[in-house]
Structure formats: C-alpha cells, structure tokens
C-alpha positions as CSV (number, residue, x, y, z in Angstrom):
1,X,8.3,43.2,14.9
2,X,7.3,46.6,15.8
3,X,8.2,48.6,18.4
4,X,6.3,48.0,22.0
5,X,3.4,50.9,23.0
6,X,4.6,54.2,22.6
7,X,2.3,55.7,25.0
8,X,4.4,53.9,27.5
9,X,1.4,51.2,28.6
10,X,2.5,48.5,30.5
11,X,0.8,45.3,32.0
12,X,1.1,42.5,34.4
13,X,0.5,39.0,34.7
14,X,-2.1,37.9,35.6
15,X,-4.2,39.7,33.2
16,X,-7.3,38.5,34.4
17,X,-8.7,38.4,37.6
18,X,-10.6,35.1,38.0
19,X,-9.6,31.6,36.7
20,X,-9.2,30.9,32.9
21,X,-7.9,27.6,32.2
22,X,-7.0,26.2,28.4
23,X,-7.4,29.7,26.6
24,X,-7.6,30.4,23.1
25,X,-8.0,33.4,21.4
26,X,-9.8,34.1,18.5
27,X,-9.1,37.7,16.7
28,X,-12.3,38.5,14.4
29,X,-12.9,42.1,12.9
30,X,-9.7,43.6,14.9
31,X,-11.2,42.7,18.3
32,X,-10.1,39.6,20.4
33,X,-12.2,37.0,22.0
34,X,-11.2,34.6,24.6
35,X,-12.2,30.6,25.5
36,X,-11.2,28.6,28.2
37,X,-12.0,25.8,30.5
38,X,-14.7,26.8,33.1
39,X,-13.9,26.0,37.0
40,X,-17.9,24.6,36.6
41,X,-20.9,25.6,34.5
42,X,-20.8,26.6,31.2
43,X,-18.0,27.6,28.8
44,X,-17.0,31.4,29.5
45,X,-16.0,33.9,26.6
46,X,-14.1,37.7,27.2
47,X,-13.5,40.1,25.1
48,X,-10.8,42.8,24.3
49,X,-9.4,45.7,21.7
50,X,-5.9,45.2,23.5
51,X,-5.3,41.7,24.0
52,X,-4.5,43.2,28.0
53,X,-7.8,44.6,29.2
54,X,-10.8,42.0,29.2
55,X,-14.5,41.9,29.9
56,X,-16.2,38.7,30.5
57,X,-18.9,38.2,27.7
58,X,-21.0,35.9,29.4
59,X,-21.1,32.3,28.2
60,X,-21.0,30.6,24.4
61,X,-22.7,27.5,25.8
62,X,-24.4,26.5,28.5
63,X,-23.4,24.2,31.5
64,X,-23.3,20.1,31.0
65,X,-24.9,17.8,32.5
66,X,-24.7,17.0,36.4
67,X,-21.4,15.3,37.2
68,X,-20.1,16.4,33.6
69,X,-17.5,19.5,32.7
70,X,-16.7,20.4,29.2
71,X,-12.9,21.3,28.0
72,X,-10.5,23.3,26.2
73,X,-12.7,25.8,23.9
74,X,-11.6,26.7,20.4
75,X,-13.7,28.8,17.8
76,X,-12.9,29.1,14.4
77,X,-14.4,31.5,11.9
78,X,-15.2,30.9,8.4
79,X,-17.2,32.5,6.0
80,X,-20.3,33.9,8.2
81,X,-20.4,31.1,10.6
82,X,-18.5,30.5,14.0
83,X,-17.6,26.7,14.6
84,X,-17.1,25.9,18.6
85,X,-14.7,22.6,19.0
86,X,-14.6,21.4,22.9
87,X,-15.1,18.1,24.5
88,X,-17.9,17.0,27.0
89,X,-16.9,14.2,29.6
90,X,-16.2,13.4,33.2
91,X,-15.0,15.5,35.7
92,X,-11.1,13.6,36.0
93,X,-11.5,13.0,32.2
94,X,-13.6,9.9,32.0
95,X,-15.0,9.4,28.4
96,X,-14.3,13.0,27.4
97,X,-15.1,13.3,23.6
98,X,-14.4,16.2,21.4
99,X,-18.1,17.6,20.0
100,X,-18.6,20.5,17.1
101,X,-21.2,23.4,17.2
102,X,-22.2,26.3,15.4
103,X,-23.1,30.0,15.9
104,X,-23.1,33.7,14.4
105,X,-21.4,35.3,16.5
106,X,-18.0,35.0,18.5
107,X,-19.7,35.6,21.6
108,X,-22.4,32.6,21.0
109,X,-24.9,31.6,21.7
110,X,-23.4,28.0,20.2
111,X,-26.6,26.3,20.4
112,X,-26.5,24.2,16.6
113,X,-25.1,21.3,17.9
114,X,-23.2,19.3,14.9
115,X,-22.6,16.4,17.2
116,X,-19.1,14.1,17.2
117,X,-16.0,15.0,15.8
118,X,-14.5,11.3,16.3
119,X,-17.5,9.2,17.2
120,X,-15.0,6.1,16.8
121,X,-12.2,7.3,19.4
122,X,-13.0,6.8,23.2
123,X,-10.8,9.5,24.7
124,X,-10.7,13.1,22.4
125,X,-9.9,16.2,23.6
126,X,-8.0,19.7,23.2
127,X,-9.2,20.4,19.6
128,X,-7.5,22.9,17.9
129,X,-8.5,24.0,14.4
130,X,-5.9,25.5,12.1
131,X,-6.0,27.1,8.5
132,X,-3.3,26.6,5.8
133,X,-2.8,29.7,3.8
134,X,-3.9,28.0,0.8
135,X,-7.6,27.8,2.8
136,X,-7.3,24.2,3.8
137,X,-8.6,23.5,7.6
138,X,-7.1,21.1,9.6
139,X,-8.1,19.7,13.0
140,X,-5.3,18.8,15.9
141,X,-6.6,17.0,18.9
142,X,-5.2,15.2,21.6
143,X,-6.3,11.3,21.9
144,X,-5.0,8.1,24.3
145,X,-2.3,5.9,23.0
146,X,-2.4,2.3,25.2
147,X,0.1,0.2,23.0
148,X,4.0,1.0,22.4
149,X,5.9,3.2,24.5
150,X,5.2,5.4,27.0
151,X,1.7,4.9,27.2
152,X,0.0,8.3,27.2
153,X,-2.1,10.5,26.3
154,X,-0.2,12.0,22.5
155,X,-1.5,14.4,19.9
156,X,-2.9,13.9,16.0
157,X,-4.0,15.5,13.1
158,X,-6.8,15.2,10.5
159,X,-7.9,16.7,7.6
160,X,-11.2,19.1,7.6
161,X,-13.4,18.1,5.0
162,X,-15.9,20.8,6.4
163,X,-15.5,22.5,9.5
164,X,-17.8,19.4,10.4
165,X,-16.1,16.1,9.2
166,X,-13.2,14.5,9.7
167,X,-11.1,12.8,6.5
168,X,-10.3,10.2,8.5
169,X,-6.5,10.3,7.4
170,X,-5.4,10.8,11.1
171,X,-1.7,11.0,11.4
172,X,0.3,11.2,14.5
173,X,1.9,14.5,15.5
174,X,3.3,13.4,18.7
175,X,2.7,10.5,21.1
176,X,5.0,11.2,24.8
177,X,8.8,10.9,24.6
178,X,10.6,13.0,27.2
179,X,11.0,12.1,31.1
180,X,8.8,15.7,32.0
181,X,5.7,14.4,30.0
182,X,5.5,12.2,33.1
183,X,1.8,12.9,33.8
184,X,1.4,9.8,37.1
185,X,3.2,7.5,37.8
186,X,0.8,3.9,38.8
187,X,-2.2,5.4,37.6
188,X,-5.3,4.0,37.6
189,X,-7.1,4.4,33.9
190,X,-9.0,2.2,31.4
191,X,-8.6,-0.8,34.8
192,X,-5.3,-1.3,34.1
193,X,-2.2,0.9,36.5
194,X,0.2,2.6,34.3
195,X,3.3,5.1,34.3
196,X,1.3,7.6,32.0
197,X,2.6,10.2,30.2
198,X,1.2,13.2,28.3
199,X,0.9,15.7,25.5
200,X,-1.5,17.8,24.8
201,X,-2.9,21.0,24.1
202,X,-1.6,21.4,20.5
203,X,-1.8,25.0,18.8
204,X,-0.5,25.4,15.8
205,X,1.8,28.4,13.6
206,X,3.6,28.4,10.5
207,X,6.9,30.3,10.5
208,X,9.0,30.9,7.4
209,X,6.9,27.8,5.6
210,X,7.3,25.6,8.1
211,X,4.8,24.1,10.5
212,X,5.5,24.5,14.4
213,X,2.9,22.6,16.5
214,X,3.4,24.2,20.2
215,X,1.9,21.2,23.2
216,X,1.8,21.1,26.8
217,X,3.9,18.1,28.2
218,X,3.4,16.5,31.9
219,X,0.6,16.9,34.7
220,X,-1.6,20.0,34.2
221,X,-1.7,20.4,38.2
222,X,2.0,20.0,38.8
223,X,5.5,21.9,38.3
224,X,6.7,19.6,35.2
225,X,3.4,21.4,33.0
226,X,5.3,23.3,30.4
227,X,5.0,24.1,26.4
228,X,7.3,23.1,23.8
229,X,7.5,22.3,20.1
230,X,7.7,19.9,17.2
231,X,8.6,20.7,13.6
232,X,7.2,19.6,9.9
233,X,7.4,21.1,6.3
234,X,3.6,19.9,6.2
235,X,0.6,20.2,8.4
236,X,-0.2,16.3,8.3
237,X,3.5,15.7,9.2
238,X,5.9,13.7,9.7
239,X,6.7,16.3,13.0
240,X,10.1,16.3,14.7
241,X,10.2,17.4,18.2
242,X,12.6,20.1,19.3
243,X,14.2,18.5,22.2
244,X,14.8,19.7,25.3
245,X,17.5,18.4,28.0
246,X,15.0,17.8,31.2
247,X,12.5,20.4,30.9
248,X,10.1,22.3,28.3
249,X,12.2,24.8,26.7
250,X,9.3,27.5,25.6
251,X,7.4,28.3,28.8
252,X,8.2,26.6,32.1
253,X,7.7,27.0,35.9
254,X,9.3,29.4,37.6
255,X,10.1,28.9,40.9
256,X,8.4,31.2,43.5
257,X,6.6,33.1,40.9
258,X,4.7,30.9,38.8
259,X,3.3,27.4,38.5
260,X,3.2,25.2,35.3
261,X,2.1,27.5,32.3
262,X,0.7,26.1,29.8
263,X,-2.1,24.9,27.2
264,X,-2.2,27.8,24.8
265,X,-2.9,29.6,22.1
266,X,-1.0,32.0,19.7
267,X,-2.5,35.5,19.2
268,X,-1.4,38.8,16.6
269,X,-0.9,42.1,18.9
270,X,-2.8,45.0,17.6
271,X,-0.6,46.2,14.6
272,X,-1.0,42.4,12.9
273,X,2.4,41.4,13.3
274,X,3.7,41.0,16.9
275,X,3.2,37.7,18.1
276,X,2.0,36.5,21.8
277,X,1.8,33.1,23.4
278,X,-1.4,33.7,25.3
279,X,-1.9,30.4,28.5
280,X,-3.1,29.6,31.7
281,X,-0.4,29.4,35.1
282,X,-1.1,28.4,38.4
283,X,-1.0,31.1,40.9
284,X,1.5,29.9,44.0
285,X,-1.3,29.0,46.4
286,X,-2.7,26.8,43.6
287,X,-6.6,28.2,43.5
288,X,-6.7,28.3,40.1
289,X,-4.9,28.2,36.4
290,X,-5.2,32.3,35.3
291,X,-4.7,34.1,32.2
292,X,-1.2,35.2,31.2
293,X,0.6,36.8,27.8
294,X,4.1,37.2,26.8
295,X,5.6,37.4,23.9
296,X,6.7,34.7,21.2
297,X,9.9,35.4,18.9
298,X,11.8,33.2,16.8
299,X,15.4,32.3,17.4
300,X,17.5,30.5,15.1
301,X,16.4,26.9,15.4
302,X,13.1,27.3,17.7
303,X,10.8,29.3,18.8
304,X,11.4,31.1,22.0
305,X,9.7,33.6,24.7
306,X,11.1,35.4,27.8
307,X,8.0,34.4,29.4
308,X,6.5,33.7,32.0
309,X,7.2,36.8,33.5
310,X,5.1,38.6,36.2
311,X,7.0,42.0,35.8
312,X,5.4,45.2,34.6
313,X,5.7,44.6,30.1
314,X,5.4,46.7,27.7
315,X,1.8,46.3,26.1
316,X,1.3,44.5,22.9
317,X,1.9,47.6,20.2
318,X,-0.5,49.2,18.4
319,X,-0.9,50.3,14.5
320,X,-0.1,53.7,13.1
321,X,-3.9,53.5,12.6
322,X,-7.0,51.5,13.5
323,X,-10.7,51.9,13.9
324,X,-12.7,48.8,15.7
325,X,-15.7,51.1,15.0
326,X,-17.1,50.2,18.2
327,X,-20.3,51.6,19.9
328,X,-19.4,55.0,21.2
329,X,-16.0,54.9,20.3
330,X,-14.2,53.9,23.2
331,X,-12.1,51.1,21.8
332,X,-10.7,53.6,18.9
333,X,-7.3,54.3,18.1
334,X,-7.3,57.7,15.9
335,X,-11.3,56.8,14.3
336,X,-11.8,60.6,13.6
337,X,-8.8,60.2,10.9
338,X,-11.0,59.7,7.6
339,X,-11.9,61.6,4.5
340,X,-15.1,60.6,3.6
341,X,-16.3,61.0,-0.2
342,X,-19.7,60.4,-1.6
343,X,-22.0,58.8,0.8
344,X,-19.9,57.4,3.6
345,X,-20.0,58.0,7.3
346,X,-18.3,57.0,10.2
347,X,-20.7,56.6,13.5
348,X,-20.4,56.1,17.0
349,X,-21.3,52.2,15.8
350,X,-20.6,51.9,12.2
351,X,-18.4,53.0,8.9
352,X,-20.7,52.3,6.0
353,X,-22.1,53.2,2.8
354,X,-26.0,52.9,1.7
355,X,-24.6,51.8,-2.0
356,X,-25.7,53.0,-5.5
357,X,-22.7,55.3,-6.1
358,X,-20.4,54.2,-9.2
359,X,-17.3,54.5,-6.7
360,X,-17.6,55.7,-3.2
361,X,-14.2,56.2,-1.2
362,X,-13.1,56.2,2.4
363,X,-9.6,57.1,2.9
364,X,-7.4,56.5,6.1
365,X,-5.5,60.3,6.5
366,X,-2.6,58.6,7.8
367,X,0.7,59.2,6.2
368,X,1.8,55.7,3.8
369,X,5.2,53.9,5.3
370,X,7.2,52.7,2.9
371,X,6.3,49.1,3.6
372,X,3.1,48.6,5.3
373,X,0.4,46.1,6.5
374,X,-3.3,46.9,5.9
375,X,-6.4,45.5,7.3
376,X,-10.1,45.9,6.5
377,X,-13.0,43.9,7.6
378,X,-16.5,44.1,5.0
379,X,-19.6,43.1,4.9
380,X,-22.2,43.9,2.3
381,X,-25.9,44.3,2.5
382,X,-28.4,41.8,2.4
383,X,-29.2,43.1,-1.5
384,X,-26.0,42.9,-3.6
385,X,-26.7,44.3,-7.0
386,X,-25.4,43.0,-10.4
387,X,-22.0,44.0,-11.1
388,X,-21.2,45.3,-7.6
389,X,-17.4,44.9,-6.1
390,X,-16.1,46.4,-3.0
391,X,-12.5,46.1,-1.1
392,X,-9.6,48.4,-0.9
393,X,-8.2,51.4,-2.5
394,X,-4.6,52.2,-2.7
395,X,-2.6,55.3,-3.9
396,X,-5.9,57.7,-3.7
397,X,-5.1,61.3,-5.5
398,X,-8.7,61.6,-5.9
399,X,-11.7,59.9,-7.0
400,X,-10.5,60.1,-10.9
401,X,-7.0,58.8,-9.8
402,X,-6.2,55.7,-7.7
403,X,-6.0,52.4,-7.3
404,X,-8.4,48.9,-5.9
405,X,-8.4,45.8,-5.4
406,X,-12.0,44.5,-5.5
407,X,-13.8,41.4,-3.8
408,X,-16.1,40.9,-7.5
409,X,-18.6,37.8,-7.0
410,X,-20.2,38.1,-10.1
411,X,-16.7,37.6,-11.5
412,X,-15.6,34.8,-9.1
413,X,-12.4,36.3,-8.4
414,X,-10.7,39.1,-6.4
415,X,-9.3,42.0,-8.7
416,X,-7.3,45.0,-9.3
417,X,-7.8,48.4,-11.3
418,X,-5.8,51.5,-11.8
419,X,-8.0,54.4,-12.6
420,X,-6.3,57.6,-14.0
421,X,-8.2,61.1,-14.7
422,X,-11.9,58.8,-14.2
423,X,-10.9,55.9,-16.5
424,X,-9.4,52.5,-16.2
425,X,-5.5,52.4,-17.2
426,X,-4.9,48.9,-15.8
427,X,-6.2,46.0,-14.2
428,X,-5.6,42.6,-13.7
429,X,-7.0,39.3,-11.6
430,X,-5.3,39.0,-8.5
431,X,-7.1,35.4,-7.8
432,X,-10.0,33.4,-7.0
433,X,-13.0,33.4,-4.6
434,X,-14.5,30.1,-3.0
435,X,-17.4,29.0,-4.6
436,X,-19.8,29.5,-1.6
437,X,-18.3,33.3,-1.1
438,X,-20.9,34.6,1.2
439,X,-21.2,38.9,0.4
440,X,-23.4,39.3,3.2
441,X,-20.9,37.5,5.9
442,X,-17.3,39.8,7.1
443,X,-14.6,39.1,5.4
444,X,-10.6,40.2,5.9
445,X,-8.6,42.0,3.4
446,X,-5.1,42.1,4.1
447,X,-2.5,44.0,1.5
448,X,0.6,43.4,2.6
449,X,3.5,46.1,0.4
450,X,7.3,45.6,1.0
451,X,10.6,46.1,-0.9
452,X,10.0,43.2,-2.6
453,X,6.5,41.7,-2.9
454,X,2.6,43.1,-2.8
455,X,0.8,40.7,-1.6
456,X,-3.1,39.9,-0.7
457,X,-4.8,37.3,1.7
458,X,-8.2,37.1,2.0
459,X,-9.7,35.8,5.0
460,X,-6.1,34.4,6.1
461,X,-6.1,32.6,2.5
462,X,-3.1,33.8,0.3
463,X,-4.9,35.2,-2.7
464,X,-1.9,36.3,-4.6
465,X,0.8,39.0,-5.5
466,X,-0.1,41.9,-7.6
467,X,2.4,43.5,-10.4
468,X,5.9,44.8,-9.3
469,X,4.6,48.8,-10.5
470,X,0.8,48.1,-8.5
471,X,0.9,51.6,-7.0
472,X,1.1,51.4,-3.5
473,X,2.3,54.8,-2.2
474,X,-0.5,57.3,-1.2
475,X,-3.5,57.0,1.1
476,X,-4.9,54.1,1.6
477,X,-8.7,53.4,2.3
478,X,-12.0,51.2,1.3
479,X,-14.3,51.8,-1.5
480,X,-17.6,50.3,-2.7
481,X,-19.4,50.4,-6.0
482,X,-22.9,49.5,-5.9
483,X,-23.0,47.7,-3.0
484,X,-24.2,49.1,0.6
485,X,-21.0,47.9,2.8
486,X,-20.0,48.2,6.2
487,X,-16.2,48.6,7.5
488,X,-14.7,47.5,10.7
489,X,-11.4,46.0,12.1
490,X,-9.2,48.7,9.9
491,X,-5.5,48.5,10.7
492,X,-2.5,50.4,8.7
493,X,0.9,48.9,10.1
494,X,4.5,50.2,9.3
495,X,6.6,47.7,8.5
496,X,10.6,47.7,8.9
C-alpha cells in the first residue's frame, strides 16, 4: 500500500450528494465510472479521476416500463465493447430477472439489448461479472432458494462462455446461514409466508490466489444490512464463509452515524494498488441509501476495513505520475512531464502518434523507483499496417538504446526487445494475444518490476514474466512503430 495523498486531501462520507444505491465501479483508461440503483427512472452513471469527486454522467439506459424499476448495475469491459448486467422487475422485487446489454462506451448509451441471462430462473438479480487472471469471465448473481434451510434468497456462480451466455454449470456460492441474514420474518412471497433470509450482492477479489466473494447479509432497509465474506481456492467454489459471532464483520451499522452499509463493489485508488470498498448507507433519517468509500486491507485470516466512517480520510493516493489526457487538462496529475521524440504530442485531449516512424518514443520524465507499477492505455488507428507493434518502453537512454515490450498482432503474441546502439541485442515472447485481439479497441498494459519478478498483464490477463536481467531501470514510456496510436490512463507507481 502506498502512502495516503501527500497534498494533505481529505474527504468525507457521503461522497455524493443525492442517492446511489447498489454501486459498482468500473475503472477504464485511469478514470472511474459509477452504477447504481436509480430511486426511479433510468439507470444513472458518474464519473471521477479521484474515486472522491464525482459528476453525474447522465444515464446508460433509459427508464422501464410503468410500474417496473431496474437493479444493481454492473459494466464490464472487454476488448472494445462495454457489457451492462442488471435486472428489470417489480418494484418490491416481483419477477426481477437479470438481462445483458451492450455499448461502446462506459458512459452508454446501452441500447443493444442481448436479452436473458437465465431465461430458466424466476427470481435473478445482483449480477456481478468477474475476470480470472488467466482471462476467464465469470458471472455471480444472486437467485431464490425455496427448499432446505433457511429459505432465502442465496448467491451462485456460472461460467461465461461469452460475456452473453451462461455455461450452465451454476454452482452455489452461498445460500443464508447466520441469524443477521434475517431478511422478514412471516413474509408473504411466491403465496406461501416464510421466515426469509438473504444474501446478496456478491463482488468478487482474489487475494494472495485465493478467491474472496464479499455479499450483503439481512434486509437492505434495516440495521442488520452489513457485508461479509466467504472463501475458495477456485472461482466456481466450493466457498467457506468467514463467520461472524452475531453480526457482519466487514462493514456494519454504526449506531448514530450510519445505517446498514452495504451492496458493493471493490475499486483500485489512483496509484493501482490501494484498495477501497466503495457501497451505499442509509443516512439516519432514512431518505435514501448514498455513496460511501473506505478503505479495504487484509488482516491475517480476512479481509477487514475501518469503515464506515464519516470522519474527514485521507484521499485515496495518487501515482508518482499519471496523465488521464483529458480535455483541457483538468484531471492531470504532472501531464506536462514527457519527452516527446519523433512525431508525438501531448494535447489538451490527446497523447498520440500519426504512425509511419520505424520507432517513435514517449517517455514519462519521472525518476524510476526501484520497484514500480506501470500503466498505459492504447488504442491504434483504424489502419494498422503490416508488421506494426506498439506498447511500452523501458530503460530508455535514447532511441538507439532501450528496451519494449510490444502488443505484435501479426505475430499473435505480446513481445519483448532490447535494442543497443540502433540494433536488436535481445528479445523474447512474453505470451499470447486472444485470437479476436481488436487493435483499434483500448487496451491495458501493466508492467509490474519488483525484487523478485517482472511481470506483464494485459487487459487484467496475466501475460507472463519476462527474464530475471529484462532491464527495468531508467525512464519509462510508450512507443509505436508503424502504427498511429493514442495513449491515455498512464500511471507510474512506487512500490515498497
């Protein structure tokens, strides 16, 4: 973890102003964008550089039908496209289904409707998409249980064949099993009066190769709502809860200040490594469920957050270095700190290169950390020409000595090269690119350098580790040969 904002920044809870039920957050090209459950009319999106300060965004689909309300957003992001999960049903939860749809852009519109996630499954909600580093998408939802005991509402998982289709190799994560996931007791539901419990709203974060799935436990409008965790060494399962005495033992009412936080969503701070629960509370005159962040750390069982606080916090901390490259500038943390060589520039709006040069550099001048984390975010041209690659350079002297590791399409695979007084000295394949690799669509390039291990991920998916003597230490930056590219999101983190 690093250190909280140096500049002394600090925020408070609520950090939003209106009601945001059921938020997730989505982080795409080093900015953040927000989803949650609309008090009526269509689903709302916001939008941040800080994961504090947000802007409402307007909406990423419209409103339902009369006497309808849709639930729990999630957007996932892969390879061009942006996939919208939610479910559309009655306004208590009557016949509430989960539905898929697809846009090309984070912000929507979401208006190619892919239909039924579970057309099979009378009750679906609270979808949660989640990628294994290995690039295999899974889908946790939340559906009714009416047989065994408690009866309930529990939570599941499935395999992604797309980001469309269900395996249908549903496994149970977690059906109710603790006296606080009391959701009513005597409640009327499917004509039949039940003691019902509930879990839902499951998010999902591996930690030290294991799989935590984080849920909200007991009635969304009462004091008992909290978030807790189960545990499994795979994403389909089996999961064993962390148990808790009486109560949920990650986030949980606090008397006088704040009422039943929950139904979450797990989101990177600015510098790519600082982790924060991000949820909804009830304020303590019960208008509405609002936005709240603290942070998440790890203890040495379970994971664990000082939360929910409504103090003044430190903000989330920020890289050594990063550029959003956003229109005018304004969301810019140290942009003007580039060398540009060749044909490069760096707008109000945009980092890019037109293409044609052999090798054209941008470097970051930032001084190297020992052990870092670095992020870029590219996108080619429509026109890609033969034998083009693009990605990272490490190690840069000047343009006759340094070091890349390359996106190569042609070649199917993502690659490395060591270029010494203008001519290759090394190189080597770091690993392979999907098969429907899309230039033209953004993609993330994290290099990851520590005392033991270089490693790259590409679009979250671990590519690979590059030699123990890859040169790492010396500016870092992006490059392109042949290809017109545009940079965004770029992050340099030190790393203790």
């Amino acid at each position: 973890m690093t250190d909280a904002d140096p500049s002394g920044r600090t925020f408070s809870n609520p950090i939003h102003d209106r009601p945001f039920a059921d938020p997730f957050v989505l982080k795409h090209n080093g900015r953040y964008y927000a989803y949650g459950t609309p008090a009526g009319g269509g689903l709302p999106v916001l939008r941040s550089s800080d994961l504090v300060t947000w802007q409402d965004a307007g909406e990423i689909l419209g409103p339902p039908e009369p006497g309808l309300a849709h639930w729990a957003p999630e957007v996932a992001y892969d390879n061009g496209r942006f996939f919208l999960y939610y479910s559309t049903g009655g306004q208590e939860g009557e016949d509430h289904r989960l539905r898929v749809a697809a846009g090309t852009s984070p912000t929507g519109p979401f208006d190619e409707d892919l239909g039924l996630l579970d057309p099979d499954d009378p009750f679906t909600i609270d979808a949660h998409p989640f990628c294994d580093d290995d690039g295999q998408w899974y889908l946790f939802y939340s559906r009714d249980f009416l047989e065994g005991e408690p009866v309930g509402t529990g939570i599941v998982v499935d395999r992604l064949v797309d980001m469309t289709s269900l395996a249908g190799e549903q496994a149970t994560v977690m059906r109710p099993h603790a006296d606080w996931h009391i959701y009513e007791r005597q409640r009327q539901w499917y004509g039949k009066v039940w003691d019902w419990y509930t879990v839902e709203g499951p998010f999902v974060r591996k930690h030290d190769g294991r799989y935590w799935c984080f849920y909200s436990g007991g009635a969304w409008k009462a004091e008992n709502y909290g978030i807790s965790s189960a545990v499994a060494d795979h994403p389909l399962g089996p999961y064993e809860p962390v148990q808790a005495d009486d109560t949920a033992d990650v986030l949980r009412t606090l008397p006088g200040k704040v009422i039943g936080p929950g139904h979450g969503s797990v989101a990177l701070a600015p510098d790519n490594v600082t982790e924060y629960l991000v949820y909804h509370a009830w304020d303590l005159e019960h208008t509405g469920r609002f936005l709240h962040i603290d942070p998440l750390a790890w203890g040495r069982k379970r994971p664990v957050s000082p939360g929910p606080s409504t103090e003044p916090q430190p903000c989330p901390p920020e890289p050594l270095f990063r550029d959003l490259v956003e229109p005018g500038g304004s969301d810019a943390h140290d942009a003007g700190a580039w060398l540009l060589h060749g044909s490069w520039s760096r707008t109000s709006d945009r980092l890019g290169h037109p293409g044609g040069d052999p090798c054209a550099i941008a470097v970051v001048d930032v001084p190297t950390p020992p052990s870092f984390l670095f992020e870029v975010n590219l996108a080619t041209a429509s026109a890609v020409p033969r034998g083009s690659r693009w990605g990272l350079v490490t190690a840069y002297h000047d343009d006759g000595n340094h070091t890349t590791v390359s996106i190569e399409p042609e070649a199917g695979a993502l690659t490395w090269e060591t270029v010494r007084d203008g001519e290759r000295a090394e190189s080597g394949r770091v690993g392979p690119l999907r098969p429907d690799f899309a230039p033209v669509a953004y993609h993330q390039l994290l290099l990851q350098h520590g005392p033991d291990a270089t490693t790259v991920a590409l679009d979250g998916v671990l590519i690979g580790s590059l030699p123990a003597a890859f040169p790492t230490q010396g500016p870092l930056g992006v490059f392109t040969s042949g290809a017109g590219l545009t940079a965004t999101g770029v992050a340099l983190t030190g790393l203790a």
